[in-house]
mmCIF file of the protein (N, C-alpha, C, O) and its ligand, coordinates in Angstrom:
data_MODEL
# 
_entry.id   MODEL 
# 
loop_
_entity.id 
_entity.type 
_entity.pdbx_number_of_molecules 
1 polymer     1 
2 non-polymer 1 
# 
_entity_poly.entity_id                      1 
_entity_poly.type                           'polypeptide(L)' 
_entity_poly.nstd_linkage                   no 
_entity_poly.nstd_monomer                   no 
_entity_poly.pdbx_seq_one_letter_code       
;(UNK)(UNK)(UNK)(UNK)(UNK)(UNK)(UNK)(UNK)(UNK)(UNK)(UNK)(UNK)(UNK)(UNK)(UNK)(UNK)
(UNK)(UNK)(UNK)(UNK)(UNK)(UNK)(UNK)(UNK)(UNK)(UNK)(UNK)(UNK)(UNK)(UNK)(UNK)(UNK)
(UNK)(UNK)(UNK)(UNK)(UNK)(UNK)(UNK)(UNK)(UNK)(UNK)(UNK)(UNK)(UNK)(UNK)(UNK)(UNK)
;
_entity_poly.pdbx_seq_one_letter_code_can   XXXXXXXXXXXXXXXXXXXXXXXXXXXXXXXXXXXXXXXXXXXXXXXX 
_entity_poly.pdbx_strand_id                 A 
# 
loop_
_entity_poly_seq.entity_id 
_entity_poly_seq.num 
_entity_poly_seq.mon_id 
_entity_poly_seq.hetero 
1 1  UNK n 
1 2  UNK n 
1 3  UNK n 
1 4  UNK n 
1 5  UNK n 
1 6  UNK n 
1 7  UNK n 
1 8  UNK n 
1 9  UNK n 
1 10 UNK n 
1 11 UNK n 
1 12 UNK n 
1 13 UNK n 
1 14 UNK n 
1 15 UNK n 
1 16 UNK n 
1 17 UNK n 
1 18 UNK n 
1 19 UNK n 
1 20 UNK n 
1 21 UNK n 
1 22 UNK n 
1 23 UNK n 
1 24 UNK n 
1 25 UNK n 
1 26 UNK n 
1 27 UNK n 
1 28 UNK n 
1 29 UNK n 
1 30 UNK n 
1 31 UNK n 
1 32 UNK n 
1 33 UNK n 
1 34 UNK n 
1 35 UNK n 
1 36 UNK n 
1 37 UNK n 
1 38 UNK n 
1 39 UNK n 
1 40 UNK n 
1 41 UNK n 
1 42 UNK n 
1 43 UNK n 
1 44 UNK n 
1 45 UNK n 
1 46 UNK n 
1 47 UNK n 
1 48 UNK n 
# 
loop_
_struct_asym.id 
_struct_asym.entity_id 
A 1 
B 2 
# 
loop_
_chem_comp.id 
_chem_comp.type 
_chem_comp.mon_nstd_flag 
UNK 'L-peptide linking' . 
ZN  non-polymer         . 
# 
_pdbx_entity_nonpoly.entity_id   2 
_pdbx_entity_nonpoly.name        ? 
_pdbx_entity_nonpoly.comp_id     ZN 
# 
_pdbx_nonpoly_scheme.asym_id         B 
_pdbx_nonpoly_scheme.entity_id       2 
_pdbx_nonpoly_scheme.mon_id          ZN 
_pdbx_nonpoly_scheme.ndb_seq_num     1 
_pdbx_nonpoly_scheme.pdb_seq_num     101 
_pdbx_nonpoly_scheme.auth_seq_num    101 
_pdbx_nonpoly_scheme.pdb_mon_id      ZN 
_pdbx_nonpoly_scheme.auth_mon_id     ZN 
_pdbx_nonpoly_scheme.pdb_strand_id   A 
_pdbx_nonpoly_scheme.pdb_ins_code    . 
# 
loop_
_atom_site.group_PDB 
_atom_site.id 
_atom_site.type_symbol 
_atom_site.label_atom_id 
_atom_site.label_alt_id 
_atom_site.label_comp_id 
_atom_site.label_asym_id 
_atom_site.label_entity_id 
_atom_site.label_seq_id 
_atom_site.pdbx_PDB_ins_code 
_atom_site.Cartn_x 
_atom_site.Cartn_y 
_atom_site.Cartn_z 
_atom_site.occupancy 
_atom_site.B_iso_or_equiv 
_atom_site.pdbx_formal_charge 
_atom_site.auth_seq_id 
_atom_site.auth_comp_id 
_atom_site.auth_asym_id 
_atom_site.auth_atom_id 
_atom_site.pdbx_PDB_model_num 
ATOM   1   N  N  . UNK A 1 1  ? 104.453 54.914 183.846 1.00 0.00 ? 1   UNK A N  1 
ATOM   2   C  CA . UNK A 1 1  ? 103.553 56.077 183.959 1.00 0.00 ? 1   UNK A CA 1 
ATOM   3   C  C  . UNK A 1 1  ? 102.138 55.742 183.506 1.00 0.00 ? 1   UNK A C  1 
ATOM   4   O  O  . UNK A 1 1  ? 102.039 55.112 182.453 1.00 0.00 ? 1   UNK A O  1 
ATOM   5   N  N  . UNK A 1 2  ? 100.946 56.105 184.212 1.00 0.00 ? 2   UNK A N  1 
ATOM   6   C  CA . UNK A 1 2  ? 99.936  55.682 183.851 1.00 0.00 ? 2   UNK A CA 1 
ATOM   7   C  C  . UNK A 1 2  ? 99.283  56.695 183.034 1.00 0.00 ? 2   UNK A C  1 
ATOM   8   O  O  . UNK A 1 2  ? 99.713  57.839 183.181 1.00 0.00 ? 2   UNK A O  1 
ATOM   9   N  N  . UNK A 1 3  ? 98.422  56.533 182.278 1.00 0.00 ? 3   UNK A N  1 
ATOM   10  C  CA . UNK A 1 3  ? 97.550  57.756 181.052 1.00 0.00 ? 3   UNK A CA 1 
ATOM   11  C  C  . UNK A 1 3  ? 96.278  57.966 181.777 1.00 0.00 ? 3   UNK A C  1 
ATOM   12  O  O  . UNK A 1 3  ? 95.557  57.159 182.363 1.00 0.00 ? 3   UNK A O  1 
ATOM   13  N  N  . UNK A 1 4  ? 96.172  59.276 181.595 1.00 0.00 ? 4   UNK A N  1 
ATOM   14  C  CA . UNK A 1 4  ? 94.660  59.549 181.942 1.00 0.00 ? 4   UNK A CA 1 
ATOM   15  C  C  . UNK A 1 4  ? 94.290  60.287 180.522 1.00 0.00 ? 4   UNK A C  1 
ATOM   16  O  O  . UNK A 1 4  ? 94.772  60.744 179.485 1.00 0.00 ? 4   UNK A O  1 
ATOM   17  N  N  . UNK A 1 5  ? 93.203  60.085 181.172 1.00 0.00 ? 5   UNK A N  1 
ATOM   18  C  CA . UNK A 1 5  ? 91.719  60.961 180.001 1.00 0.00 ? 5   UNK A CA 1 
ATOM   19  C  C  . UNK A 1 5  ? 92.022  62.310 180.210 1.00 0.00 ? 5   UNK A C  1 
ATOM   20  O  O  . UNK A 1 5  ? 91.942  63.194 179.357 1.00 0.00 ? 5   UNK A O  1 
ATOM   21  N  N  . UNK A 1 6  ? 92.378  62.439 181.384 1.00 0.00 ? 6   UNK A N  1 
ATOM   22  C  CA . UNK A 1 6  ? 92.257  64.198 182.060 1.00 0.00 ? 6   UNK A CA 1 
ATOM   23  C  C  . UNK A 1 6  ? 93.103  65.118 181.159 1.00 0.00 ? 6   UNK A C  1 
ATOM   24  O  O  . UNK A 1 6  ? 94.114  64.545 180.753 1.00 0.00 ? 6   UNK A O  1 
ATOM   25  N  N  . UNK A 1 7  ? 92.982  66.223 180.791 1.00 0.00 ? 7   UNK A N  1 
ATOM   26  C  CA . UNK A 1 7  ? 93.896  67.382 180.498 1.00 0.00 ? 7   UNK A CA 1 
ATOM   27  C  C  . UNK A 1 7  ? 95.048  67.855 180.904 1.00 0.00 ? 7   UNK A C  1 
ATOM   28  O  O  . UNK A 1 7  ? 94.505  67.866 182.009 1.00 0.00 ? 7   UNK A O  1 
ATOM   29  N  N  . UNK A 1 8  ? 95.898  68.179 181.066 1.00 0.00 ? 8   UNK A N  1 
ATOM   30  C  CA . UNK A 1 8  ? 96.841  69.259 182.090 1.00 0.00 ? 8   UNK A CA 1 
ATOM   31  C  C  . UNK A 1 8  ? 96.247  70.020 182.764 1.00 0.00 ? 8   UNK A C  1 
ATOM   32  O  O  . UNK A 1 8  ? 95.331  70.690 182.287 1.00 0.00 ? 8   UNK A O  1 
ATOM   33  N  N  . UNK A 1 9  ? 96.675  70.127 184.245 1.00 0.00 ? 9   UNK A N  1 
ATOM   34  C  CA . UNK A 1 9  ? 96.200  70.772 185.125 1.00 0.00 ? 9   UNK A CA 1 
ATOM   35  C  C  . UNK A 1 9  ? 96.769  72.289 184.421 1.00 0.00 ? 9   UNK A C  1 
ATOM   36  O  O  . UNK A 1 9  ? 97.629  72.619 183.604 1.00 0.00 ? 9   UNK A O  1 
ATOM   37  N  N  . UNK A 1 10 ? 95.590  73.061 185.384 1.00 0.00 ? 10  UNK A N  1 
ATOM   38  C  CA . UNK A 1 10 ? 96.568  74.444 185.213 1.00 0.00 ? 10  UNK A CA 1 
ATOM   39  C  C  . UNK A 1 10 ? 96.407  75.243 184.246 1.00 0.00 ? 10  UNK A C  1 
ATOM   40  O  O  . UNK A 1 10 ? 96.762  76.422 184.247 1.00 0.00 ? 10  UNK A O  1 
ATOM   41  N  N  . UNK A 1 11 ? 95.622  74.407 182.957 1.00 0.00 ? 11  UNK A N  1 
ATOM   42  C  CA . UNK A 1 11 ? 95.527  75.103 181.771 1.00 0.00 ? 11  UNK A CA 1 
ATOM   43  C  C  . UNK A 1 11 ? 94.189  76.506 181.848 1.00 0.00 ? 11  UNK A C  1 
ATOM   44  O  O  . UNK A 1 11 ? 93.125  76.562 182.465 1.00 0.00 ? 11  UNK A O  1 
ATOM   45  N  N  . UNK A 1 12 ? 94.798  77.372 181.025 1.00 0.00 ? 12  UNK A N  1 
ATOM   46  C  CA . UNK A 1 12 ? 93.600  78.559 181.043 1.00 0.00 ? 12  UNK A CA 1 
ATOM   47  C  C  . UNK A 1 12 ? 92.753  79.201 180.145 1.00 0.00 ? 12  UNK A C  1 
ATOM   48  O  O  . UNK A 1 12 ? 93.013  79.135 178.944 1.00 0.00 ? 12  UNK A O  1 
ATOM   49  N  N  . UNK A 1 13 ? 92.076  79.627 180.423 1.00 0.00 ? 13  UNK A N  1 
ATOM   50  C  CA . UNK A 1 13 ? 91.236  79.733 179.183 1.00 0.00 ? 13  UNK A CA 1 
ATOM   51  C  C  . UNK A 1 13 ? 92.253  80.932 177.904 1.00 0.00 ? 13  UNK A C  1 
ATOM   52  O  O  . UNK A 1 13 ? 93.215  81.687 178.045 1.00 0.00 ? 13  UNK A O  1 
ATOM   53  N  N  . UNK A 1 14 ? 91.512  80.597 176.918 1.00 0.00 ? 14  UNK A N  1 
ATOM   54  C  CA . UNK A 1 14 ? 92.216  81.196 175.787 1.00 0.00 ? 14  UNK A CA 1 
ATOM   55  C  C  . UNK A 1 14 ? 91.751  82.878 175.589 1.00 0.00 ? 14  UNK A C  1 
ATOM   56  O  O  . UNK A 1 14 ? 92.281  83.845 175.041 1.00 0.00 ? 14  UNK A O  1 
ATOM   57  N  N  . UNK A 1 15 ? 90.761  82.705 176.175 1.00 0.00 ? 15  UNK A N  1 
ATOM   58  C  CA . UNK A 1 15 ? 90.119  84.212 175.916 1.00 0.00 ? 15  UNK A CA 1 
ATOM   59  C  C  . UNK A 1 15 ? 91.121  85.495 176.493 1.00 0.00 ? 15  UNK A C  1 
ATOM   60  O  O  . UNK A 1 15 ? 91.660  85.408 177.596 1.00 0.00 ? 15  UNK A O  1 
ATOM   61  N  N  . UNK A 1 16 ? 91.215  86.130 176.020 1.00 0.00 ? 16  UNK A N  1 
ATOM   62  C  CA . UNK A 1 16 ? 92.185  87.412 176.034 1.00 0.00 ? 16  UNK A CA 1 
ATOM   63  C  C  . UNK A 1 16 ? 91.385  87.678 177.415 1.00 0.00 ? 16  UNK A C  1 
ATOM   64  O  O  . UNK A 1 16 ? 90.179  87.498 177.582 1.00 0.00 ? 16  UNK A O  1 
ATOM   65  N  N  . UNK A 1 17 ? 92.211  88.091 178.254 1.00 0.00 ? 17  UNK A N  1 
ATOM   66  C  CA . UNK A 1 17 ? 92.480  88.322 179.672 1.00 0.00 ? 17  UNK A CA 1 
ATOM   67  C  C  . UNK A 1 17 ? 91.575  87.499 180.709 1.00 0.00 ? 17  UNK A C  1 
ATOM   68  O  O  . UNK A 1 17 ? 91.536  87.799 181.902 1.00 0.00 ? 17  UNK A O  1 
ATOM   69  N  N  . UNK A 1 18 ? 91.082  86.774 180.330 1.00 0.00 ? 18  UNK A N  1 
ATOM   70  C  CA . UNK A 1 18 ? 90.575  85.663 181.174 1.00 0.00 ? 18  UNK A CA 1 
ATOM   71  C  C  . UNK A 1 18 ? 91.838  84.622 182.042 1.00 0.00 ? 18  UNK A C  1 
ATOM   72  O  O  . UNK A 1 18 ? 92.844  84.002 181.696 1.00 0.00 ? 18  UNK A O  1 
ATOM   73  N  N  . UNK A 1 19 ? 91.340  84.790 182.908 1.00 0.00 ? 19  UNK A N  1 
ATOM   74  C  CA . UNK A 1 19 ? 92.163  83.862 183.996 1.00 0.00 ? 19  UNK A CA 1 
ATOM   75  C  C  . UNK A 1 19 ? 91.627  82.900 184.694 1.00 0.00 ? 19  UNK A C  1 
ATOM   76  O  O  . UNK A 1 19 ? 91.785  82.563 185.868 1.00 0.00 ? 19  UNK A O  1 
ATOM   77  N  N  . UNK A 1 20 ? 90.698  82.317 183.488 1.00 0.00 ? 20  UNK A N  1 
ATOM   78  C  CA . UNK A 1 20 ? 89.956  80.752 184.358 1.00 0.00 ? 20  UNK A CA 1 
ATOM   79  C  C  . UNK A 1 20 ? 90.904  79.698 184.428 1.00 0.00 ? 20  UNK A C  1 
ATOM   80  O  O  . UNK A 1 20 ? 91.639  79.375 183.494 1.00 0.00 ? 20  UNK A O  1 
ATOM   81  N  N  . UNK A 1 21 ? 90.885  79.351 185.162 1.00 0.00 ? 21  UNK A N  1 
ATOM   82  C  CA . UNK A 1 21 ? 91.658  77.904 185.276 1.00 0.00 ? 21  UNK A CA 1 
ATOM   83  C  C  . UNK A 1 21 ? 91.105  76.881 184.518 1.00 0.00 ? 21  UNK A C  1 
ATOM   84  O  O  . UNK A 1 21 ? 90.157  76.379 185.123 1.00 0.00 ? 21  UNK A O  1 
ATOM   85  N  N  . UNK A 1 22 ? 91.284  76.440 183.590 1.00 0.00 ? 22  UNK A N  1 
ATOM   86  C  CA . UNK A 1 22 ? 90.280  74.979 183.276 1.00 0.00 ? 22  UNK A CA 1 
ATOM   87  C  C  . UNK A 1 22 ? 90.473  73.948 183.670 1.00 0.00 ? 22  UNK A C  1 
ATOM   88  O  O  . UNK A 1 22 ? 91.583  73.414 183.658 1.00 0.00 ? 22  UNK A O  1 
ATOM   89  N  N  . UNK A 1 23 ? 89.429  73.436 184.109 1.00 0.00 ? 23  UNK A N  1 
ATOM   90  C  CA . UNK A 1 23 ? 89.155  71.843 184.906 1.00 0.00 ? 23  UNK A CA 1 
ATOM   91  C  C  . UNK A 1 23 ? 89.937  71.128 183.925 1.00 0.00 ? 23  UNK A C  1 
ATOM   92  O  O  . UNK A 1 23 ? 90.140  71.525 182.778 1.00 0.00 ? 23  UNK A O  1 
ATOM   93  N  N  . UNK A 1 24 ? 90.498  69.722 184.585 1.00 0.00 ? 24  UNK A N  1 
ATOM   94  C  CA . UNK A 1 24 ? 91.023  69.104 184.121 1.00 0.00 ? 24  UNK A CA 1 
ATOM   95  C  C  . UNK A 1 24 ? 90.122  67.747 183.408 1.00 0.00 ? 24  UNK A C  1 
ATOM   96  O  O  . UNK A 1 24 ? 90.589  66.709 182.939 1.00 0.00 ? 24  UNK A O  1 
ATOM   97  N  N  . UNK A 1 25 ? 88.862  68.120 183.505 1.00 0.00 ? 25  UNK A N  1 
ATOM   98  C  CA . UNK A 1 25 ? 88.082  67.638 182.919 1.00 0.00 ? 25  UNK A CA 1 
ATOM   99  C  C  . UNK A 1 25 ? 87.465  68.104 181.769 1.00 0.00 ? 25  UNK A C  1 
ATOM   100 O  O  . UNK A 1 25 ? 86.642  67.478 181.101 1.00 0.00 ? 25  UNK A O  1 
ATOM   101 N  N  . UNK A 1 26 ? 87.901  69.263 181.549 1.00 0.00 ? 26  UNK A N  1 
ATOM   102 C  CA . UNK A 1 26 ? 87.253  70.392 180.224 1.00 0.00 ? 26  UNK A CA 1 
ATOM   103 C  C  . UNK A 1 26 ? 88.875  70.438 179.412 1.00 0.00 ? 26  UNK A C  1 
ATOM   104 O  O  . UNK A 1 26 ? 89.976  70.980 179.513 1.00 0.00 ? 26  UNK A O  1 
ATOM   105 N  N  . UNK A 1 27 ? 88.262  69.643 178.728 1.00 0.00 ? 27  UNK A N  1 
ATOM   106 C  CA . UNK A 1 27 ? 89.240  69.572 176.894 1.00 0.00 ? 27  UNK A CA 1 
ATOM   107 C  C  . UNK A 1 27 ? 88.601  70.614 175.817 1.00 0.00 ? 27  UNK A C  1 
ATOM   108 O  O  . UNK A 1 27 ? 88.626  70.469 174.594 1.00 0.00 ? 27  UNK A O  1 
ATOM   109 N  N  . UNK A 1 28 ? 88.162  71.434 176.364 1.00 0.00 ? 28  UNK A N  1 
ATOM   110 C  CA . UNK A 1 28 ? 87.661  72.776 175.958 1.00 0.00 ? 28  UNK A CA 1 
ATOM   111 C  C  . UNK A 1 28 ? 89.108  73.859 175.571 1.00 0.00 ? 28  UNK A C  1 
ATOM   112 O  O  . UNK A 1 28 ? 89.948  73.658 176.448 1.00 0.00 ? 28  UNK A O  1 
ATOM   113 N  N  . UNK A 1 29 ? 89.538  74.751 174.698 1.00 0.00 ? 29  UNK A N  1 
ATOM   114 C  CA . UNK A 1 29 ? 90.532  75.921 175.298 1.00 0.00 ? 29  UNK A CA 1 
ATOM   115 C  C  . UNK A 1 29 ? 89.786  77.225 176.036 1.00 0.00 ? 29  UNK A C  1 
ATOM   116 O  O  . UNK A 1 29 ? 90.442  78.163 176.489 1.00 0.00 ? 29  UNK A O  1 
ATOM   117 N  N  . UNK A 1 30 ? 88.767  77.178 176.078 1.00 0.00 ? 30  UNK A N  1 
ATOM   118 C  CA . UNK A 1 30 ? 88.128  77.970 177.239 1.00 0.00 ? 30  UNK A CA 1 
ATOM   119 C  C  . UNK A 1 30 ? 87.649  77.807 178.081 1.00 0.00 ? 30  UNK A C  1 
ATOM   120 O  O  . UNK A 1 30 ? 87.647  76.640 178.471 1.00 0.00 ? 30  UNK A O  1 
ATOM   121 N  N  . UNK A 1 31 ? 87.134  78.550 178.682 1.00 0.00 ? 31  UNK A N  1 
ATOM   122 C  CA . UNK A 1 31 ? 86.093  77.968 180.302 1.00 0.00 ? 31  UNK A CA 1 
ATOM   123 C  C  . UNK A 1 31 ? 84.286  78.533 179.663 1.00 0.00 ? 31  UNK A C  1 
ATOM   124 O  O  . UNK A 1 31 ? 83.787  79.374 178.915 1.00 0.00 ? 31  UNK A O  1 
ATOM   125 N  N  . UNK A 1 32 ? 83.953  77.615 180.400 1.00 0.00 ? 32  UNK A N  1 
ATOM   126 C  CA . UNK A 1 32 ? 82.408  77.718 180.141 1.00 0.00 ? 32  UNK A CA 1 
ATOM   127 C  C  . UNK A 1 32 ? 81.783  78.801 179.703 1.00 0.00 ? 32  UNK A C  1 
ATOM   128 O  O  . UNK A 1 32 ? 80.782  78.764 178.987 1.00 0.00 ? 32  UNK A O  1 
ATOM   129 N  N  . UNK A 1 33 ? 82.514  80.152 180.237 1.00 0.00 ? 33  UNK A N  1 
ATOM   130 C  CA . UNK A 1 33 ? 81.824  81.250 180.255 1.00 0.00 ? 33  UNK A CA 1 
ATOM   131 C  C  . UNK A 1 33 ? 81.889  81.348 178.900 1.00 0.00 ? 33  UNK A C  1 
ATOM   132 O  O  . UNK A 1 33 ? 80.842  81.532 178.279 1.00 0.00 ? 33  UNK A O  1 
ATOM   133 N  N  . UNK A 1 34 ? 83.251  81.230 178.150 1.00 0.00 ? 34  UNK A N  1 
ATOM   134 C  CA . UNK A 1 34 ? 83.791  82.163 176.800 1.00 0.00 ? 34  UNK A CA 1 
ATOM   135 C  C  . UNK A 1 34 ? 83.589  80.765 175.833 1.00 0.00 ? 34  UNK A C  1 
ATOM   136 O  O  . UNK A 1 34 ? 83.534  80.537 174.625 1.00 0.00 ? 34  UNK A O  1 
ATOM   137 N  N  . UNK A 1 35 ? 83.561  80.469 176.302 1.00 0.00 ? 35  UNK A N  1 
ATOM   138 C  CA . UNK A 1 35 ? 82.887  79.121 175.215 1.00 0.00 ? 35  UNK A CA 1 
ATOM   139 C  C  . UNK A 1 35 ? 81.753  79.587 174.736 1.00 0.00 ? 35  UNK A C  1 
ATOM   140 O  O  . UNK A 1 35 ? 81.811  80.211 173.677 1.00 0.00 ? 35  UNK A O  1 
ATOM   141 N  N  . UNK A 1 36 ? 80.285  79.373 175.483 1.00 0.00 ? 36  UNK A N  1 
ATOM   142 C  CA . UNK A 1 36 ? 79.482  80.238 175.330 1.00 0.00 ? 36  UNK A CA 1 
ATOM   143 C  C  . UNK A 1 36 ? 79.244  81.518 174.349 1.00 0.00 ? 36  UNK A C  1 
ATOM   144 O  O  . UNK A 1 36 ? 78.441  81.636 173.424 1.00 0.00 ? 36  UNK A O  1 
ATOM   145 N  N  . UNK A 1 37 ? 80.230  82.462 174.870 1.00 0.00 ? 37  UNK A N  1 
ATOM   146 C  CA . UNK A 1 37 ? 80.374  83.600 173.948 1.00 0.00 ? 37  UNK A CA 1 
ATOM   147 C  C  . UNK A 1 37 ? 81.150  83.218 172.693 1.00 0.00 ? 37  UNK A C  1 
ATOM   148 O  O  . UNK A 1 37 ? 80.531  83.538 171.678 1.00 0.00 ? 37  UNK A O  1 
ATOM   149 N  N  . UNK A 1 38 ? 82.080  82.752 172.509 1.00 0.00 ? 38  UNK A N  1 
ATOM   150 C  CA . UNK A 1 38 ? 82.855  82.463 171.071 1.00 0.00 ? 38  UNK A CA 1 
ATOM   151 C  C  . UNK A 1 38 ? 82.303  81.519 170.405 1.00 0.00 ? 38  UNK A C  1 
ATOM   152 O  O  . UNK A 1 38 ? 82.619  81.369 169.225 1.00 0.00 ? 38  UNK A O  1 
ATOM   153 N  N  . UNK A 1 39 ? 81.333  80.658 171.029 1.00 0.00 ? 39  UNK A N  1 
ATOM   154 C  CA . UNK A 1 39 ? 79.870  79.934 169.513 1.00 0.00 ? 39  UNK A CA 1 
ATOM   155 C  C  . UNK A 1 39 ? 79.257  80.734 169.371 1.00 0.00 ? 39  UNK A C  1 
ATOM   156 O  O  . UNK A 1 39 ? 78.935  80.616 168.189 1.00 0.00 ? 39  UNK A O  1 
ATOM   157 N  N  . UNK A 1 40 ? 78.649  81.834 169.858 1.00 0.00 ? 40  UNK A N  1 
ATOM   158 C  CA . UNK A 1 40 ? 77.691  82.762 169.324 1.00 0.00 ? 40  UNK A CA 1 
ATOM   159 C  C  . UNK A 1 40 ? 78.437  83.846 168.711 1.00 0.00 ? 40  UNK A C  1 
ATOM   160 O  O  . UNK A 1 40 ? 77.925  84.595 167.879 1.00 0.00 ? 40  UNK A O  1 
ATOM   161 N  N  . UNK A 1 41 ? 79.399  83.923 169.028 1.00 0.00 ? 41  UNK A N  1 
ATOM   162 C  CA . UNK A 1 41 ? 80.047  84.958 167.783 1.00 0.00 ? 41  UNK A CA 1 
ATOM   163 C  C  . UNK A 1 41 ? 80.415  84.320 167.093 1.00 0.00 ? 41  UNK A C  1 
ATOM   164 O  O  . UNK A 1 41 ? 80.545  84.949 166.043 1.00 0.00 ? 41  UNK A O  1 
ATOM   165 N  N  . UNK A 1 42 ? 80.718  83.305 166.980 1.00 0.00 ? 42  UNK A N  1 
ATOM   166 C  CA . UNK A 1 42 ? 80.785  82.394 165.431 1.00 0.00 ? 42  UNK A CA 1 
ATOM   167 C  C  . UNK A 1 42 ? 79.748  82.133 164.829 1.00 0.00 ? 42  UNK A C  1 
ATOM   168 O  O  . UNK A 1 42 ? 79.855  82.102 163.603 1.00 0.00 ? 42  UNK A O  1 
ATOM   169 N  N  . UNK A 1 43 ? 78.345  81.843 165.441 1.00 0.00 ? 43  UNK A N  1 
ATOM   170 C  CA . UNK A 1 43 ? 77.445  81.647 164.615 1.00 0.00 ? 43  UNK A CA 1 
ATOM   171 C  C  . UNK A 1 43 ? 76.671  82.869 163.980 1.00 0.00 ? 43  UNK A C  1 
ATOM   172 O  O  . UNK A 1 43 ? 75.587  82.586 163.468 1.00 0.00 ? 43  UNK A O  1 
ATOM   173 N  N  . UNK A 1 44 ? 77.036  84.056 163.947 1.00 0.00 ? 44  UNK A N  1 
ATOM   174 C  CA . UNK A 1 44 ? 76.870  85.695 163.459 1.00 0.00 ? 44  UNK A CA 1 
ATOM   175 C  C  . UNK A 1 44 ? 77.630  85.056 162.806 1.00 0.00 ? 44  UNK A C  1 
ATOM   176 O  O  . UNK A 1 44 ? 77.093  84.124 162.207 1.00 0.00 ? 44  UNK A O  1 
ATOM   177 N  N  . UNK A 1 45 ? 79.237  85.227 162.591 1.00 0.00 ? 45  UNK A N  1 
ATOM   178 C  CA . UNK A 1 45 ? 79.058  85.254 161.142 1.00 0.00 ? 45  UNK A CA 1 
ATOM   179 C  C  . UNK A 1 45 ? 79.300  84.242 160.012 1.00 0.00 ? 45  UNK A C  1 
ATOM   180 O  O  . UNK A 1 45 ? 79.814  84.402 158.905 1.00 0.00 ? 45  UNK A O  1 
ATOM   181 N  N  . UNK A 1 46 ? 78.769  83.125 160.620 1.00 0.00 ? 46  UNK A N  1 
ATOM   182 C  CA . UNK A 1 46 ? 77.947  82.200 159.478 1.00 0.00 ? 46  UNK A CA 1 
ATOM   183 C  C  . UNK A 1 46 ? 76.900  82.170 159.017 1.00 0.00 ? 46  UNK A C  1 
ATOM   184 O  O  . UNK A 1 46 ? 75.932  81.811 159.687 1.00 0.00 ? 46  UNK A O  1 
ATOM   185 N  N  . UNK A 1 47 ? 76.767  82.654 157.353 1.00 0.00 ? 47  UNK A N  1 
ATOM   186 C  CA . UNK A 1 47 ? 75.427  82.786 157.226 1.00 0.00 ? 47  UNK A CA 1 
ATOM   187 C  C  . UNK A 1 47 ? 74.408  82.049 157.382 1.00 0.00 ? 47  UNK A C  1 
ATOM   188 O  O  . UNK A 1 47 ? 74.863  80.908 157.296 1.00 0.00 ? 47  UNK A O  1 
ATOM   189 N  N  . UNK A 1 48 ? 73.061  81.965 157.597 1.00 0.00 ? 48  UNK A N  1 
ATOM   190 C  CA . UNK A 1 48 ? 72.125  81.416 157.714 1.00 0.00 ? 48  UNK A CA 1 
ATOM   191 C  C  . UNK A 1 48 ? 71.846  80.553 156.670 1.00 0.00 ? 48  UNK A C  1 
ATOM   192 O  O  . UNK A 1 48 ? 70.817  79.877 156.686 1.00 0.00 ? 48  UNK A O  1 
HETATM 193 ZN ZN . ZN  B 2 .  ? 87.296  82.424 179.855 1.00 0.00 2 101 ZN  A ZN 1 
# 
């Protein structure tokens, strides 16, 4: 069996009712969109 770099196909984003598919190139648990949004709600509430 050969190894890839790639992810599991098929995988989806983590965000509560999101149904992105994630690329099998994004070792992300979300898709671009909610990525996006869940660093900026993390960085609220870390203080400055
Ligand atoms: Zn998403």
């Amino acid at each position: 069996m050969k190894k890839t770099k790639t992810s599991l196909k098929g995988r989806k984003c983590k965000f509560p009712l999101c149904k992105h598919i994630l690329s099998i190139y994004n070792h992300e648990t979300f898709c671009h969109v909610h990525l996006g949004q869940v660093g900026q709600e993390y960085k609220q509430k870390v203080p400055a």
